[in-house]
C-alpha positions as CSV (number, residue, x, y, z in Angstrom):
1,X,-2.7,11.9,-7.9
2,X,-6.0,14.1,-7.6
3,X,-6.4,14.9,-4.3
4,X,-4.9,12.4,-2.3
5,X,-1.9,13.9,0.0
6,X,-2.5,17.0,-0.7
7,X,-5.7,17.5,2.1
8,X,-2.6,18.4,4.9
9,X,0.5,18.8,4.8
10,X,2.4,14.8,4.9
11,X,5.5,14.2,6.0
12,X,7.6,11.7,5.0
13,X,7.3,8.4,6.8
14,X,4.6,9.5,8.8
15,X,2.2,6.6,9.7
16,X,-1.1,6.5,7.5
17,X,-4.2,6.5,10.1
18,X,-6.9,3.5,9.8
19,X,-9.3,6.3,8.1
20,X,-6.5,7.1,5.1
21,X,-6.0,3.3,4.3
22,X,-8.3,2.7,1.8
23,X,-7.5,6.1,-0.3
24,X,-3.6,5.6,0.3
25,X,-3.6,1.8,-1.4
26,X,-6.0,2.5,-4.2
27,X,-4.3,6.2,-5.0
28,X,-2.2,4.0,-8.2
29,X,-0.3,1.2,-8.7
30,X,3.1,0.1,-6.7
31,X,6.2,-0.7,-8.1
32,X,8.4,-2.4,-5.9
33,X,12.4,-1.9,-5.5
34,X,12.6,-5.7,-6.7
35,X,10.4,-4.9,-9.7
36,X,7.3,-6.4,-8.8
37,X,4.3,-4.5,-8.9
38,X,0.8,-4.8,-7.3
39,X,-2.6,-2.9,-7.5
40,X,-4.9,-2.5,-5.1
41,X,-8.6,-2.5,-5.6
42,X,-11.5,-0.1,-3.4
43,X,-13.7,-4.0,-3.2
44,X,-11.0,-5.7,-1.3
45,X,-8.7,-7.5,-3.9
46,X,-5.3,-7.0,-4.1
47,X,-3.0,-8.4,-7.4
48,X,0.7,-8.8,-7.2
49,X,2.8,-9.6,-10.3
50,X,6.7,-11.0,-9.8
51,X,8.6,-12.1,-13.2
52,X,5.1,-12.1,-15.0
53,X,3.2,-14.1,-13.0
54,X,0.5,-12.7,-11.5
55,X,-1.2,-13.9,-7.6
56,X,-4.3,-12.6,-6.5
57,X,-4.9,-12.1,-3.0
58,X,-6.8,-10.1,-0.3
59,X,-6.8,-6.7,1.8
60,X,-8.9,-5.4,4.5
61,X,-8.5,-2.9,7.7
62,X,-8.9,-5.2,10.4
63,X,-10.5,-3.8,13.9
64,X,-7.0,-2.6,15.1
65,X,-7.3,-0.3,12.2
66,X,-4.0,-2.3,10.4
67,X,-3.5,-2.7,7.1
68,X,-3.8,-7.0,6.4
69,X,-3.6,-8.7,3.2
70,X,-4.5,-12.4,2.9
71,X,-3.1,-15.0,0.3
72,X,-4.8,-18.0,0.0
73,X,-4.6,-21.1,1.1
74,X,-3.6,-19.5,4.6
75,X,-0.9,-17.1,4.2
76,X,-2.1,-13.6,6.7
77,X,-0.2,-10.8,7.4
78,X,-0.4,-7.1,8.7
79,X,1.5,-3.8,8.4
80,X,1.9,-0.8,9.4
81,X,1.8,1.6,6.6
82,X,3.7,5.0,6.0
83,X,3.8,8.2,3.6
84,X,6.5,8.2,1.5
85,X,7.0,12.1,0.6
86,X,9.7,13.7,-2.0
87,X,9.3,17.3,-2.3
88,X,6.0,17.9,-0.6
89,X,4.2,14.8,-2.6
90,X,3.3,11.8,-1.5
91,X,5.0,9.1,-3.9
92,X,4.5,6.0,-2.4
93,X,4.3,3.7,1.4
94,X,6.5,1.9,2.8
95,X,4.9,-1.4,4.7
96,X,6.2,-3.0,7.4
97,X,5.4,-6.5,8.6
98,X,4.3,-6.2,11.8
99,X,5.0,-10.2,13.0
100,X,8.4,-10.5,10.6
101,X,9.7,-6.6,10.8
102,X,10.2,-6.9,7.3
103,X,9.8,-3.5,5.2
104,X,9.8,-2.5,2.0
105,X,8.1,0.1,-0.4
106,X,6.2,0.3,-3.3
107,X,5.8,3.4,-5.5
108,X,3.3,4.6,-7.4
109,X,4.0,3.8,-10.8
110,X,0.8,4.9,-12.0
111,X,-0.8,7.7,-10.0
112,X,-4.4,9.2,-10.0
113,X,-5.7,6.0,-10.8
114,X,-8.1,6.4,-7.8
């Protein structure tokens, strides 16, 4: 994954600060536990893809410094974001909704595409 994560040591599930955001999302491609995936690009757009069909959405660091996606017509959300780490390398995040409590992470399934 180039350099990403490997600047300081990371530890696993320790919260990504506002300033790591942008690298941390773009670093590859997720691949969620459900089998959906979802890319995020450095301009702002985000893609997920469940059972083939693909819904392209939003993401910015709003002035909280908090991870926020948005899905149009109206659907917004935030997250808190943290490392996932397996020996010493950052493999993934884990996002947590912060209005819903929901979590769940993605892995990369395709690092270094950053």
């Amino acid at each position: 994954m180039s350099n990403f994560g490997k600047k300081r040591q990371i530890t696993d599930r320790e919260p990504v600060p506002a300033a790591d955001i942008a690298e941390a999302l773009t670093a590859g491609s997720f691949l969620y536990d459900d089998g959906a995936t979802q890319t995020f690009d450095e301009t702002g757009t985000t893609v997920y893809v469940e059972h083939g069909r693909p819904t392209q959405g939003e993401w910015y660091v709003d002035d909280k410094g908090r991870f926020c996606s948005f899905w149009p017509p109206s659907y917004r959300a935030c997250y808190e974001l943290r490392y996932l780490v397996e020996d010493g390398e950052v493999i993934g995040l884990e996002f947590t909704e912060l209005n819903r409590g929901s979590t769940f992470t993605g892995r990369y399934s395709q690092p270094g595409l950053s």
